[in-house]
py3Dmol code that shows the C-alpha trace and the ligand (Angstrom):
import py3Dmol

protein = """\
ATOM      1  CA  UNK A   1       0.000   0.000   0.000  1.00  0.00           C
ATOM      2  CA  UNK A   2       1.206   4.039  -0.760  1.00  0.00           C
ATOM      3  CA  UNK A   3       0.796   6.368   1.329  1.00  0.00           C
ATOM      4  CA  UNK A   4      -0.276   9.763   1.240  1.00  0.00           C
ATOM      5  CA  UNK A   5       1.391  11.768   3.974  1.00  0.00           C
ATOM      6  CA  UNK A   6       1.071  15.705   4.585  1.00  0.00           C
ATOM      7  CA  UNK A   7       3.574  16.192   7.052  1.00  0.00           C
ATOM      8  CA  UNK A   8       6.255  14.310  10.013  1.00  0.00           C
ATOM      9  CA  UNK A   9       7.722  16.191  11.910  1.00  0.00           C
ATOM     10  CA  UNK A  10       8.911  15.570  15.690  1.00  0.00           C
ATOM     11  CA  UNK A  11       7.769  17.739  18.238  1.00  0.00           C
ATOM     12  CA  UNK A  12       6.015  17.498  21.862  1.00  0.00           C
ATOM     13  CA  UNK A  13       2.182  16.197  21.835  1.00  0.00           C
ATOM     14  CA  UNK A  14       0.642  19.390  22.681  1.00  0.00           C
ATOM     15  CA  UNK A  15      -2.713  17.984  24.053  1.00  0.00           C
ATOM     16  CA  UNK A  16      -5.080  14.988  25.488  1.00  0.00           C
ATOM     17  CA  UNK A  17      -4.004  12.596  28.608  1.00  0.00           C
ATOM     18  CA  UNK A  18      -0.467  12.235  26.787  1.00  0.00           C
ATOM     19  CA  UNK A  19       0.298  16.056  26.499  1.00  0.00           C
ATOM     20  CA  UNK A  20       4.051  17.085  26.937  1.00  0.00           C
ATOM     21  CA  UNK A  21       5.276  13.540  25.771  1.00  0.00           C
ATOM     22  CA  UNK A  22       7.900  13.901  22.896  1.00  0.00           C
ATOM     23  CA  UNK A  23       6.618  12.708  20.003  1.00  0.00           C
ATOM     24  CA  UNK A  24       6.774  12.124  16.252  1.00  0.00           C
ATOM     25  CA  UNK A  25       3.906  13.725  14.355  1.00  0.00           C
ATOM     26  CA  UNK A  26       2.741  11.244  11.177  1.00  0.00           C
ATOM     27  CA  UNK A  27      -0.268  13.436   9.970  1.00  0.00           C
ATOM     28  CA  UNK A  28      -1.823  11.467   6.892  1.00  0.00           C
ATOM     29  CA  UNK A  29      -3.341  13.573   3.817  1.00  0.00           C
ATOM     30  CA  UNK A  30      -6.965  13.669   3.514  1.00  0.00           C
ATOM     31  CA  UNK A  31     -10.245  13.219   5.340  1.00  0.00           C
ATOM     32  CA  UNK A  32     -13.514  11.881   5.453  1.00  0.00           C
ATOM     33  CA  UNK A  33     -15.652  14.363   6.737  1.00  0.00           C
ATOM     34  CA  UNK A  34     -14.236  17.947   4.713  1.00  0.00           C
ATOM     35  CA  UNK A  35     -12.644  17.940   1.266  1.00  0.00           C
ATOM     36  CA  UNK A  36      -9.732  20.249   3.297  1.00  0.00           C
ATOM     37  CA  UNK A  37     -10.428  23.411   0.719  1.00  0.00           C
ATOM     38  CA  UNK A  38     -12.503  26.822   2.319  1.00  0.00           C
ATOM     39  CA  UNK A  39     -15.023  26.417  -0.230  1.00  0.00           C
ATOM     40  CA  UNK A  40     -16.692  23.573   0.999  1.00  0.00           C
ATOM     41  CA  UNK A  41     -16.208  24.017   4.880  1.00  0.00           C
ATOM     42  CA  UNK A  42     -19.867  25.334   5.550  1.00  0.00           C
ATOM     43  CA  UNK A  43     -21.366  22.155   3.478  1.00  0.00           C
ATOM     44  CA  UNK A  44     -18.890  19.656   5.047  1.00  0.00           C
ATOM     45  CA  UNK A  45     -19.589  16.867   8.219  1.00  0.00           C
ATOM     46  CA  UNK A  46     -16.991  18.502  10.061  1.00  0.00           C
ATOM     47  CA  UNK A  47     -17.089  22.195   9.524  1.00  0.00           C
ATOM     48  CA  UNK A  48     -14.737  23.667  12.521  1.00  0.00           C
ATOM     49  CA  UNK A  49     -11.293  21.746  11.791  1.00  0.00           C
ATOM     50  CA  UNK A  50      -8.482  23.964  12.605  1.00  0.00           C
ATOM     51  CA  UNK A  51      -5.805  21.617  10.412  1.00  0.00           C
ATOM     52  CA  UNK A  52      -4.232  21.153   7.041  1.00  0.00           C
ATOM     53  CA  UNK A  53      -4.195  18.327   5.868  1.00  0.00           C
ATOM     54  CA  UNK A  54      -4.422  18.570   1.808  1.00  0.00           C
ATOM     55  CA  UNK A  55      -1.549  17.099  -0.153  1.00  0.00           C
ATOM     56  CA  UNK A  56       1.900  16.079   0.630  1.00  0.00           C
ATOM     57  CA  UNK A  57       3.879  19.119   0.459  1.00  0.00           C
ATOM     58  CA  UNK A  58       4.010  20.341   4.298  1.00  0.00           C
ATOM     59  CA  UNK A  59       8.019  19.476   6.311  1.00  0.00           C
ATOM     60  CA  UNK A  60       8.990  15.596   6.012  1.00  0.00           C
ATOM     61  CA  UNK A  61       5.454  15.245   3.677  1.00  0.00           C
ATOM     62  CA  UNK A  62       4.988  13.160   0.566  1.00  0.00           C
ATOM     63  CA  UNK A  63       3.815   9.780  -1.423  1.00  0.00           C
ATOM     64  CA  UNK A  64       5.730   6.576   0.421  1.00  0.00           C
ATOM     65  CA  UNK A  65       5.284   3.184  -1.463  1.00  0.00           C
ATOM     66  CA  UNK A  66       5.500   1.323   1.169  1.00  0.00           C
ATOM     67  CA  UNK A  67       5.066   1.040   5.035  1.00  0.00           C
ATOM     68  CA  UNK A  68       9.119  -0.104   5.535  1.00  0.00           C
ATOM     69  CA  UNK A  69      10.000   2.885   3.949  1.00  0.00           C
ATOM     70  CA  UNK A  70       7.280   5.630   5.655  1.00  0.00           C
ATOM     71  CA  UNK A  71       8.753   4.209   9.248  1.00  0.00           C
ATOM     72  CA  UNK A  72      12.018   4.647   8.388  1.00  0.00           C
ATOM     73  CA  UNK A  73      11.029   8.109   8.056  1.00  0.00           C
ATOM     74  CA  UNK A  74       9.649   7.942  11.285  1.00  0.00           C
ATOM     75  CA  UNK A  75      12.369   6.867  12.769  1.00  0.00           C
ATOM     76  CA  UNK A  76      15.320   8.670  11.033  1.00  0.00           C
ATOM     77  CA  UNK A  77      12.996  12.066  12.742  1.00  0.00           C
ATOM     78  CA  UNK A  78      12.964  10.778  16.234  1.00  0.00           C
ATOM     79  CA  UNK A  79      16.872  10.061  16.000  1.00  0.00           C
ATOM     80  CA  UNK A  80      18.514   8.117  17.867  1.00  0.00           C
ATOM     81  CA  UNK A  81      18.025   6.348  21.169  1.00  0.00           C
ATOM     82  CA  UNK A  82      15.112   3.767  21.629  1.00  0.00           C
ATOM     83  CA  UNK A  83      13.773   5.359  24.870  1.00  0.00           C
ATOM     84  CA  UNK A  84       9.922   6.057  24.905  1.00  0.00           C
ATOM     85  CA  UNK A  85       9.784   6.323  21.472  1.00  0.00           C
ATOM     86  CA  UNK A  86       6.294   7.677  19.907  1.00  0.00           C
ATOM     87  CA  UNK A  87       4.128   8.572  17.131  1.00  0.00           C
ATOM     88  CA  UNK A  88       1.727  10.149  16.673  1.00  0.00           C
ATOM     89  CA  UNK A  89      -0.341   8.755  13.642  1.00  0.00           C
ATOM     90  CA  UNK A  90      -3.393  11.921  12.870  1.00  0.00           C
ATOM     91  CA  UNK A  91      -4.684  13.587   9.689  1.00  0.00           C
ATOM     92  CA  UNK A  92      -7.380  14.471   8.550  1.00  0.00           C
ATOM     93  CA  UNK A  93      -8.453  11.133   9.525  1.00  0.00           C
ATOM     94  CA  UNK A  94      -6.197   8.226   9.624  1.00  0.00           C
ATOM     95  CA  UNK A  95      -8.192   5.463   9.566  1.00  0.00           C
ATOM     96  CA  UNK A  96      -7.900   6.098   5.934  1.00  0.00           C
ATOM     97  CA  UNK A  97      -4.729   4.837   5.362  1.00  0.00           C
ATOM     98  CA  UNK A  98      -3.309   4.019   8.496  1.00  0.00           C
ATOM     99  CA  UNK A  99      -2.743  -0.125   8.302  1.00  0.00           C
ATOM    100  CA  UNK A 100      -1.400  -3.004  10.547  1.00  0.00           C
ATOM    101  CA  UNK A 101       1.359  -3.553   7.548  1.00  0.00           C
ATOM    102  CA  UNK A 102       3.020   0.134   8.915  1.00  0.00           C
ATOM    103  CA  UNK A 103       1.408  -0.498  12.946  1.00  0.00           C
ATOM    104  CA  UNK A 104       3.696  -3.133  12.883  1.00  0.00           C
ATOM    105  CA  UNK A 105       6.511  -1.594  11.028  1.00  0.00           C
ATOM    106  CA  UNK A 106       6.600   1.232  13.625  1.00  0.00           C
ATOM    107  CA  UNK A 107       6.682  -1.830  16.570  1.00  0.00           C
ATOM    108  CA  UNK A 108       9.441  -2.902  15.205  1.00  0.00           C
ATOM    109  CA  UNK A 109      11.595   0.208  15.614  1.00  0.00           C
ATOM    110  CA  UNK A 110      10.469  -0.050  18.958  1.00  0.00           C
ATOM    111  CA  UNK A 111       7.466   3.020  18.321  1.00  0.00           C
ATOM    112  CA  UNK A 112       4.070   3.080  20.573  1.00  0.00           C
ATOM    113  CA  UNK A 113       1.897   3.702  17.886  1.00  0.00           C
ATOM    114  CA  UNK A 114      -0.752   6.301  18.948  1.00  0.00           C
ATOM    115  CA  UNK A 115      -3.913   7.453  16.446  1.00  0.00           C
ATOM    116  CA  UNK A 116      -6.301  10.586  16.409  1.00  0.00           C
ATOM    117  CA  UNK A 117      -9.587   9.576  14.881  1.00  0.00           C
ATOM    118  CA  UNK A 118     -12.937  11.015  14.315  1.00  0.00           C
ATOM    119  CA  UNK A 119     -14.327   7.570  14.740  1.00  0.00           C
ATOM    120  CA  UNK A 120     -16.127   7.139  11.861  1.00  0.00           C
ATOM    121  CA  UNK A 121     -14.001   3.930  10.827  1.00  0.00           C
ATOM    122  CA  UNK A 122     -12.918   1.495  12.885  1.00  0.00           C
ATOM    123  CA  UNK A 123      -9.590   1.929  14.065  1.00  0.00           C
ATOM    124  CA  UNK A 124      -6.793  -0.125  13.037  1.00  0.00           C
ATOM    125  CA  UNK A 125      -5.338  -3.358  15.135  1.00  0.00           C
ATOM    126  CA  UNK A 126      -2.263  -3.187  17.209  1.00  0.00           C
ATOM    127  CA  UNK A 127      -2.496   0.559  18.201  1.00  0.00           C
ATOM    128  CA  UNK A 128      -0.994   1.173  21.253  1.00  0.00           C
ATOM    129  CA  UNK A 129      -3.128   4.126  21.864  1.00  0.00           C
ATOM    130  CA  UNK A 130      -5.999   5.174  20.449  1.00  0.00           C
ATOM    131  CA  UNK A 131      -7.918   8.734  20.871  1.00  0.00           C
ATOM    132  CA  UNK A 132     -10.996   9.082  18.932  1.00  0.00           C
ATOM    133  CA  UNK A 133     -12.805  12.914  18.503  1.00  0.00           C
ATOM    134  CA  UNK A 134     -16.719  12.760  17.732  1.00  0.00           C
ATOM    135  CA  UNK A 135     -18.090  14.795  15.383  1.00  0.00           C
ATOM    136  CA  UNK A 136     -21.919  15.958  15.966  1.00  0.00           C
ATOM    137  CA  UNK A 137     -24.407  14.104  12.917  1.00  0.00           C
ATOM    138  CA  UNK A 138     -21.552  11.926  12.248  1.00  0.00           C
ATOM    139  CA  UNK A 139     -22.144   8.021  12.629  1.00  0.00           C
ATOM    140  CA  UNK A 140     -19.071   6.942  15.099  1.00  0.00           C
ATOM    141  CA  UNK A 141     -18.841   3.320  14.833  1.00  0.00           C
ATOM    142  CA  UNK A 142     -15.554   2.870  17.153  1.00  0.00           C
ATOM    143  CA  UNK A 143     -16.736   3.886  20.433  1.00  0.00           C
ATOM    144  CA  UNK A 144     -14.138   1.955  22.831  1.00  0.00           C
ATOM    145  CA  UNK A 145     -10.269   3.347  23.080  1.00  0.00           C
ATOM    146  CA  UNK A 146      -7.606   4.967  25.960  1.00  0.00           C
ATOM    147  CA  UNK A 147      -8.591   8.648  25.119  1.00  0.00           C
ATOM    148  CA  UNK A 148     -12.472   9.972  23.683  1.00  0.00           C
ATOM    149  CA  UNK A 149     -11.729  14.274  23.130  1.00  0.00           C
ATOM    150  CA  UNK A 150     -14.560  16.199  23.083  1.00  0.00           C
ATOM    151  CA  UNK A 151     -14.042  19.474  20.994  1.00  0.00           C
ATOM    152  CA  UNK A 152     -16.464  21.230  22.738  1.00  0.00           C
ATOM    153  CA  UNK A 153     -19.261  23.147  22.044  1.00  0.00           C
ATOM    154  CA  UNK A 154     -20.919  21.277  19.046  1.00  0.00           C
ATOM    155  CA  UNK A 155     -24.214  21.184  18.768  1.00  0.00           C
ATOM    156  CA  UNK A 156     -26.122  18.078  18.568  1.00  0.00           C
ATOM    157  CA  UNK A 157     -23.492  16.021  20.954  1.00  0.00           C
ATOM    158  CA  UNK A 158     -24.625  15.085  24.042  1.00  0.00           C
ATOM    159  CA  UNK A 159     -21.883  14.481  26.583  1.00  0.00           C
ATOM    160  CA  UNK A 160     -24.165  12.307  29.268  1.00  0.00           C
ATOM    161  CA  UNK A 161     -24.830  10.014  25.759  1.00  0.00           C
ATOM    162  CA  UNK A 162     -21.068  10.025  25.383  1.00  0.00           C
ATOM    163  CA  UNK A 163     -20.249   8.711  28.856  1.00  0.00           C
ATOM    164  CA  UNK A 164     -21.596   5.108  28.150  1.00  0.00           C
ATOM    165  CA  UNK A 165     -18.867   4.464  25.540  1.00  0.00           C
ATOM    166  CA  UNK A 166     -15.738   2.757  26.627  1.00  0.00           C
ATOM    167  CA  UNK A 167     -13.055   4.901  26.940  1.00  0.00           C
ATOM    168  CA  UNK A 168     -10.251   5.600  30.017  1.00  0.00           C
ATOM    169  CA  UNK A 169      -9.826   9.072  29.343  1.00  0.00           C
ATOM    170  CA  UNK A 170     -12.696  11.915  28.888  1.00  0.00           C
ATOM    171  CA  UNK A 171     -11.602  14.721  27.599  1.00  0.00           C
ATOM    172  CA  UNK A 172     -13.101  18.177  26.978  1.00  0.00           C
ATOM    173  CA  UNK A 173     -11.038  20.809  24.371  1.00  0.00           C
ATOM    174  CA  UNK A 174     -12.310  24.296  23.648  1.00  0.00           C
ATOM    175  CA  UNK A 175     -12.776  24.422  19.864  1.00  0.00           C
ATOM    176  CA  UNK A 176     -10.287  26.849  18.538  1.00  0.00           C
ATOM    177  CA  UNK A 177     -12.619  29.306  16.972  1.00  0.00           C
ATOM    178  CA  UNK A 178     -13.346  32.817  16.588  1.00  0.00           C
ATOM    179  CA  UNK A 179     -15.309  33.601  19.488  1.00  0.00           C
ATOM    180  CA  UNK A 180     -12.370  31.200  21.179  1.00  0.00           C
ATOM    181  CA  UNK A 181     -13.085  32.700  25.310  1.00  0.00           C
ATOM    182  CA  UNK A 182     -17.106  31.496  24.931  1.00  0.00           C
ATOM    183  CA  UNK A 183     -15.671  27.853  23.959  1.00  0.00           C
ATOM    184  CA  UNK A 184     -13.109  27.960  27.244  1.00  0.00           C
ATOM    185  CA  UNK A 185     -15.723  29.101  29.094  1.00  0.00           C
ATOM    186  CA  UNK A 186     -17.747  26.284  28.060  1.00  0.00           C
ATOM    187  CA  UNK A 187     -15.716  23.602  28.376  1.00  0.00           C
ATOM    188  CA  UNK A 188     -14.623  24.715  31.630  1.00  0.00           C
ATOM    189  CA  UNK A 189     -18.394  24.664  32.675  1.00  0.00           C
ATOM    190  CA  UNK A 190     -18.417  20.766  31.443  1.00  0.00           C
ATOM    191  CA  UNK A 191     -15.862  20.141  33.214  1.00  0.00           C
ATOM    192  CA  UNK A 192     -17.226  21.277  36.299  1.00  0.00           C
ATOM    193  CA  UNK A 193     -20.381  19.904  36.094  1.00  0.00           C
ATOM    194  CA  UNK A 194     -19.619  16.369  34.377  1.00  0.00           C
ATOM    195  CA  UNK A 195     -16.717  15.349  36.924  1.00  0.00           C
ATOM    196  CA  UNK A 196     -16.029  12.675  34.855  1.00  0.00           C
ATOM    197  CA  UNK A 197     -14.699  14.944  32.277  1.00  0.00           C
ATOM    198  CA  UNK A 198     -11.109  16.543  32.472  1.00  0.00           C
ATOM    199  CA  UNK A 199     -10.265  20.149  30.904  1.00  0.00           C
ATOM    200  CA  UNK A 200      -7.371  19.715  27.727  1.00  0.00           C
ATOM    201  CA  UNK A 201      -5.937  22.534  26.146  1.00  0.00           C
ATOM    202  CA  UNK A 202      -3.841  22.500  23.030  1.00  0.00           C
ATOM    203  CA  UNK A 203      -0.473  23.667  24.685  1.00  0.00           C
ATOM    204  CA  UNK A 204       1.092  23.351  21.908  1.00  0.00           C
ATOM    205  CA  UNK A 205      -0.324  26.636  20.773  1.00  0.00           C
ATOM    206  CA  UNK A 206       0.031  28.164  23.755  1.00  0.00           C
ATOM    207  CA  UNK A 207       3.915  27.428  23.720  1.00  0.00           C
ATOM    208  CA  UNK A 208       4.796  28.084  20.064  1.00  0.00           C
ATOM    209  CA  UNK A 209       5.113  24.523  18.962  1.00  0.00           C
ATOM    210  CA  UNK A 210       3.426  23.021  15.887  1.00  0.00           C
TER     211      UNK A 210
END
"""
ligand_1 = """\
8
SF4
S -12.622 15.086 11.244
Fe -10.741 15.980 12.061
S -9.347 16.195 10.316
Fe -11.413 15.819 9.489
S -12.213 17.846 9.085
Fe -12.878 17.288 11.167
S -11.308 18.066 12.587
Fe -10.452 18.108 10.482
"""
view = py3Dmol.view(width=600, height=400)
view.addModel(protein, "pdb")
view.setStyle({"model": 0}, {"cartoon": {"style": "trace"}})
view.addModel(ligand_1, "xyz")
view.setStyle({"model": 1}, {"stick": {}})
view.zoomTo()
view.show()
């Protein structure tokens, strides 16, 4: 299988139970939910995605032919030493491409393979870690994992509905938006009345980091 891959680039995860880890960032091309371009944001599933993840020609990007070759990659960006080593497999949505021919490449060079997902496919075996983001009117078949992030407020989500799935972690983000202090606000207020929800905040922003 090729693969289509926008950017990889090593830096610290910035957010979700495993923020401040150092990390390599594998962020697949393309998504399921929004074609990527401006024009059709206000049409698409997933309308308030703050990424880019269209074509291959961000740092480290490009077309890999094969999974032996995209980890190498991987691994020539973490350097060396074997020590904790992470990646961080996201998109757009990497269910997409994201196989168990490349999970198990990255094992191999020793990697815990993490995934972002909006949960719309079922993840693929062997992950390590697995944090899945639900989109409102979106069907979310894989509804188990370590990590479920709420990018919060969305309309048409209800977080009492979203406490029956089976996740370790619940997370509430702020969506990074224009009227960005309302969403704080609000996620804060989740926070404090769902107890079962912690507060995450993209500190990767915060700090300068991609
Ligand atoms: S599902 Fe994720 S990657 Fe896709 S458009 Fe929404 S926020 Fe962006």
């Amino acid at each position: 299988m090729t693969y289509a891959v926008k950017e990889l680039f090593l830096t610290l995860q910035g957010e979700g139970a495993q923020s401040g880890s150092r990390a390599v960032f594998l962020r697949f091309a393309g998504c399921n939910l929004w074609s990527g371009r401006e024009a059709d944001r206000a049409a698409a599933q997933c309308s308030f995605c703050d990424t880019d993840f269209v074509g291959t020609d961000g740092q480290g990007g490009g077309n890999f032919a094969d999974s032996e070759g995209l980890a190498d990659s991987v691994e020539r960006e973490w350097g060396d030493g074997r020590e904790n080593r992470l990646v961080v497999v996201t998109g757009g949505e990497p269910m997409l491409q994201l196989d168990s021919a490349l999970v198990d490449a990255l094992h191999e060079r020793g990697f815990r393979v993490a995934a972002e997902s909006n949960g719309t496919l079922p993840a693929a075996t062997g992950l390590d870690w697995l944090c899945v983001s639900p989109k409102a009117g979106t069907d979310v078949v894989q509804r188990s994992g370590n990590e479920l992030k709420l990018v919060w407020p969305q309309a048409g989500i209800d977080p009492a509905e979203l406490e029956r799935w089976e996740f370790e972690h619940f997370l509430v983000q702020p969506m990074d938006c224009a009227d960005g202090e309302a969403a704080v606000e609000a996620a804060i207020g989740l926070a404090m009345k769902r107890p079962k929800w912690r507060l995450s905040l993209q500190s990767h922003k915060l700090v300068g980091l991609p």
